[in-house]
PyMOL commands that place a pseudoatom at each C-alpha (Angstrom):
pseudoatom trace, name=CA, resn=UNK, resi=1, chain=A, elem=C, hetatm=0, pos=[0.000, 0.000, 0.000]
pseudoatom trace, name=CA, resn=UNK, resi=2, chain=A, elem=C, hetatm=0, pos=[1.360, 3.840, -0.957]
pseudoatom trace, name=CA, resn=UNK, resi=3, chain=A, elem=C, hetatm=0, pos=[1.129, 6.749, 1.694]
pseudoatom trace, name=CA, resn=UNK, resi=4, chain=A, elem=C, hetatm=0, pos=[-0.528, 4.905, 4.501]
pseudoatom trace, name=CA, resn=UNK, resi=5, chain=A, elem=C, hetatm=0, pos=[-0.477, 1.323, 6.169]
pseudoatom trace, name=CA, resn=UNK, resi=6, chain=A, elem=C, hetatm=0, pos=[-4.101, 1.871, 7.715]
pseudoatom trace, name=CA, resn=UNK, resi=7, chain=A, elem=C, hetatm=0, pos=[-6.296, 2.580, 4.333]
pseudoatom trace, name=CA, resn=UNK, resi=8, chain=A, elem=C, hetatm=0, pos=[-9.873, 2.286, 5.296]
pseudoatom trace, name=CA, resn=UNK, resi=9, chain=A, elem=C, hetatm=0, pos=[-11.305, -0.628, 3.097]
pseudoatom trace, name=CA, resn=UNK, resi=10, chain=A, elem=C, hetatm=0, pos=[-13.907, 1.028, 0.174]
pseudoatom trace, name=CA, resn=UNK, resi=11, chain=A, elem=C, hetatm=0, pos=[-14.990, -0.589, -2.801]
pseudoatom trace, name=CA, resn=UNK, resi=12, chain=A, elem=C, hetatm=0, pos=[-14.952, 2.617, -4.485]
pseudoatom trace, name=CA, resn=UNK, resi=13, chain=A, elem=C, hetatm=0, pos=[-10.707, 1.844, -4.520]
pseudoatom trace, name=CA, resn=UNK, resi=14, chain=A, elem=C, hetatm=0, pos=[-10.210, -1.201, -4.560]
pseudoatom trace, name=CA, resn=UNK, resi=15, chain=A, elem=C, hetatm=0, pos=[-9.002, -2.860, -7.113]
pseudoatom trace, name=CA, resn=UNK, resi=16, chain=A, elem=C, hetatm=0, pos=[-11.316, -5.446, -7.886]
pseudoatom trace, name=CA, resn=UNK, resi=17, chain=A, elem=C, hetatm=0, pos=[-14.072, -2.760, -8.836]
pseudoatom trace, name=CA, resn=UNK, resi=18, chain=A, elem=C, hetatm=0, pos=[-15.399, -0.509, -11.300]
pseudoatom trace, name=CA, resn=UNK, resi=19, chain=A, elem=C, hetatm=0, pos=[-17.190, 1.985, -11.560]
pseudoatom trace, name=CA, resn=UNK, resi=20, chain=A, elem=C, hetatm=0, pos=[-20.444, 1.618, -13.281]
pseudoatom trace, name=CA, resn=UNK, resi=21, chain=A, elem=C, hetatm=0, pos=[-22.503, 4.726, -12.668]
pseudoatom trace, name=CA, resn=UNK, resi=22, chain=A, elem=C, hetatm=0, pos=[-22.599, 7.524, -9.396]
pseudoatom trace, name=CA, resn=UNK, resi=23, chain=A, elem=C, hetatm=0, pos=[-23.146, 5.499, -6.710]
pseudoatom trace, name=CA, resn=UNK, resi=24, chain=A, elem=C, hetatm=0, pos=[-22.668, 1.904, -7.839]
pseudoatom trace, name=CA, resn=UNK, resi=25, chain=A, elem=C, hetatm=0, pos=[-19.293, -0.302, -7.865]
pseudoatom trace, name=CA, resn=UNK, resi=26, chain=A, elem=C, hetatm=0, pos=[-18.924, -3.678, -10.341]
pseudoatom trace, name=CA, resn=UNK, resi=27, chain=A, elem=C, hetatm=0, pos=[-17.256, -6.009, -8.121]
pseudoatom trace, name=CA, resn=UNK, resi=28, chain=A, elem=C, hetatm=0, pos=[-15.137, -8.914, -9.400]
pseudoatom trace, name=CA, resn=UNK, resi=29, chain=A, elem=C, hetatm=0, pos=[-16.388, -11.078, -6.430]
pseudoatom trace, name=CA, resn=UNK, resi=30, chain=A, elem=C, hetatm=0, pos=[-19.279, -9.248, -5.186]
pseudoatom trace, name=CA, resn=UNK, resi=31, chain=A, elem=C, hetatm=0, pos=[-21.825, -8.262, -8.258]
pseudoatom trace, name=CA, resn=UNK, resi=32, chain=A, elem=C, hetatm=0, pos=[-23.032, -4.562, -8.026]
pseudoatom trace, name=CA, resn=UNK, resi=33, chain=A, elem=C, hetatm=0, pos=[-22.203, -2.866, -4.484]
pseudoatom trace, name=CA, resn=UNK, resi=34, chain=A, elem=C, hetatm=0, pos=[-21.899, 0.306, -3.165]
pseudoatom trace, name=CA, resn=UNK, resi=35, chain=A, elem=C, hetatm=0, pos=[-18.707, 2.736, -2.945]
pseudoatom trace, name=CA, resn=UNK, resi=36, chain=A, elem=C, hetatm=0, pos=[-18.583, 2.428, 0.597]
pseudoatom trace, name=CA, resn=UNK, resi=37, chain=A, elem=C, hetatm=0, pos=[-18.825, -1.284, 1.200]
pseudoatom trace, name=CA, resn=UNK, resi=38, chain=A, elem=C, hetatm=0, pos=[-15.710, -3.122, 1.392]
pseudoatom trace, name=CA, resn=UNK, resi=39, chain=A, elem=C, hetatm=0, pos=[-15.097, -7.313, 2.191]
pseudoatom trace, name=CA, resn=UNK, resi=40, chain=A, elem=C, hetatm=0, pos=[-12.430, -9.681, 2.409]
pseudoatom trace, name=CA, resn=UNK, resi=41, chain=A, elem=C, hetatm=0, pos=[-10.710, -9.360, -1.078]
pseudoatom trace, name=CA, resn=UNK, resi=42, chain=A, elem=C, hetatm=0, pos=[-10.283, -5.650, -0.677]
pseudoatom trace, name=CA, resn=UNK, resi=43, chain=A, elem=C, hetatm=0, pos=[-6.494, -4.602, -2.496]
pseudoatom trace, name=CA, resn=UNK, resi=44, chain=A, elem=C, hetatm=0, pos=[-6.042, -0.828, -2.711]
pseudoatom trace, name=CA, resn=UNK, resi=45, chain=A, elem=C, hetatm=0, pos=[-5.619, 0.375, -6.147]
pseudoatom trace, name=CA, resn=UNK, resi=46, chain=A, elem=C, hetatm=0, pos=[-4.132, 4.327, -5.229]
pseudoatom trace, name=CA, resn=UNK, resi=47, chain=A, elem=C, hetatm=0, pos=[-5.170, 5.044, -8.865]
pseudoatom trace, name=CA, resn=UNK, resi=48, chain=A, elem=C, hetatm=0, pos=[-8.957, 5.114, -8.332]
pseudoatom trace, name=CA, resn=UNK, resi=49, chain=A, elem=C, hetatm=0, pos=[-8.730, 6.976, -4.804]
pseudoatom trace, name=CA, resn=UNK, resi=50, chain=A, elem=C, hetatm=0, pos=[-9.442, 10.872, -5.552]
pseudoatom trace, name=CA, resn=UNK, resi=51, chain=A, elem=C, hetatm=0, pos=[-8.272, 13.088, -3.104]
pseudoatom trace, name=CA, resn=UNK, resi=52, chain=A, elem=C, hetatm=0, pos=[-10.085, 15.145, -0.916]
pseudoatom trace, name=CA, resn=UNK, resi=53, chain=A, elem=C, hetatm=0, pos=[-10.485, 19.365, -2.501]
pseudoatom trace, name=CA, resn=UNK, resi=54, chain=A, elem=C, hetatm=0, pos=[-7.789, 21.631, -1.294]
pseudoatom trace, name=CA, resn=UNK, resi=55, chain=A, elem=C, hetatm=0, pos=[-8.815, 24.263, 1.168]
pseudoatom trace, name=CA, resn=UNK, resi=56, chain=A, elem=C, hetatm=0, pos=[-9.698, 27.602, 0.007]
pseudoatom trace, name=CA, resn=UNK, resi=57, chain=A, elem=C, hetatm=0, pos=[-8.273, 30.292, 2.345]
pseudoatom trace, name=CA, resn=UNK, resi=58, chain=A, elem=C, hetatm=0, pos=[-11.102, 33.132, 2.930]
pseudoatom trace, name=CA, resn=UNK, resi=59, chain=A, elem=C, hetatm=0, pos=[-9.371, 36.795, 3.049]
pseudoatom trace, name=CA, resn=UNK, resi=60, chain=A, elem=C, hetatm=0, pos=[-12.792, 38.111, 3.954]
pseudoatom trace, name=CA, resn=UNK, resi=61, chain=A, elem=C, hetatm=0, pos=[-11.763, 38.881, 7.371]
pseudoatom trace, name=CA, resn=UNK, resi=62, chain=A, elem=C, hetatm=0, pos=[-8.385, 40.266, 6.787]
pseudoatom trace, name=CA, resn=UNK, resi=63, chain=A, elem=C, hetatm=0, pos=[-8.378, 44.104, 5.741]
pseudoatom trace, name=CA, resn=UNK, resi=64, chain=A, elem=C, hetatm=0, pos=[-6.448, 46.187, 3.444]
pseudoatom trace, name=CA, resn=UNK, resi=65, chain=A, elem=C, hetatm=0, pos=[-4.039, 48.029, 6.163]
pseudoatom trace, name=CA, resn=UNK, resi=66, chain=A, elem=C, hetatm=0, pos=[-2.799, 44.517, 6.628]
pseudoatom trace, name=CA, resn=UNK, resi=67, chain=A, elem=C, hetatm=0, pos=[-1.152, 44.514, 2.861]
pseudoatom trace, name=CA, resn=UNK, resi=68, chain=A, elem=C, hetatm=0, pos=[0.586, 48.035, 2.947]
pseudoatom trace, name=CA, resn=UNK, resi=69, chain=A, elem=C, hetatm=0, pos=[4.248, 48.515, 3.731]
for i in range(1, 69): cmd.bond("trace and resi %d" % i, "trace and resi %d" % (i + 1))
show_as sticks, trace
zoom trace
């Protein structure tokens, strides 16, 4: 496994599964289940994991004095 030994098991990475349409996972073993079901054959494929969005930083709070020399 890449990055981290204690990957949370999801069939929406493993892989064993595809994707078929938003909210449904082809499993080899399994048929049709959901992303977030996982079982026994789980192998982590880092390929299909998507990272979470970066964080936007909000300047709303900060004012324009702050940015002057």
């Amino acid at each position: 496994m890449l990055f981290k030994k204690d990957i949370e098991p999801r069939c929406a990475y493993c892989q064993r599964g595809a994707l078929l349409e938003e909210g449904k996972i082809l499993c080899a073993k399994k048929g049709v289940v959901s992303p977030a079901g996982s079982c026994r054959r789980f192998q982590y494929d880092p390929l299909k994991r998507v990272p979470p969005p970066p964080v936007l930083p909000d300047f709303s709070r900060l004012k324009d004095e702050e940015f002057t020399l």
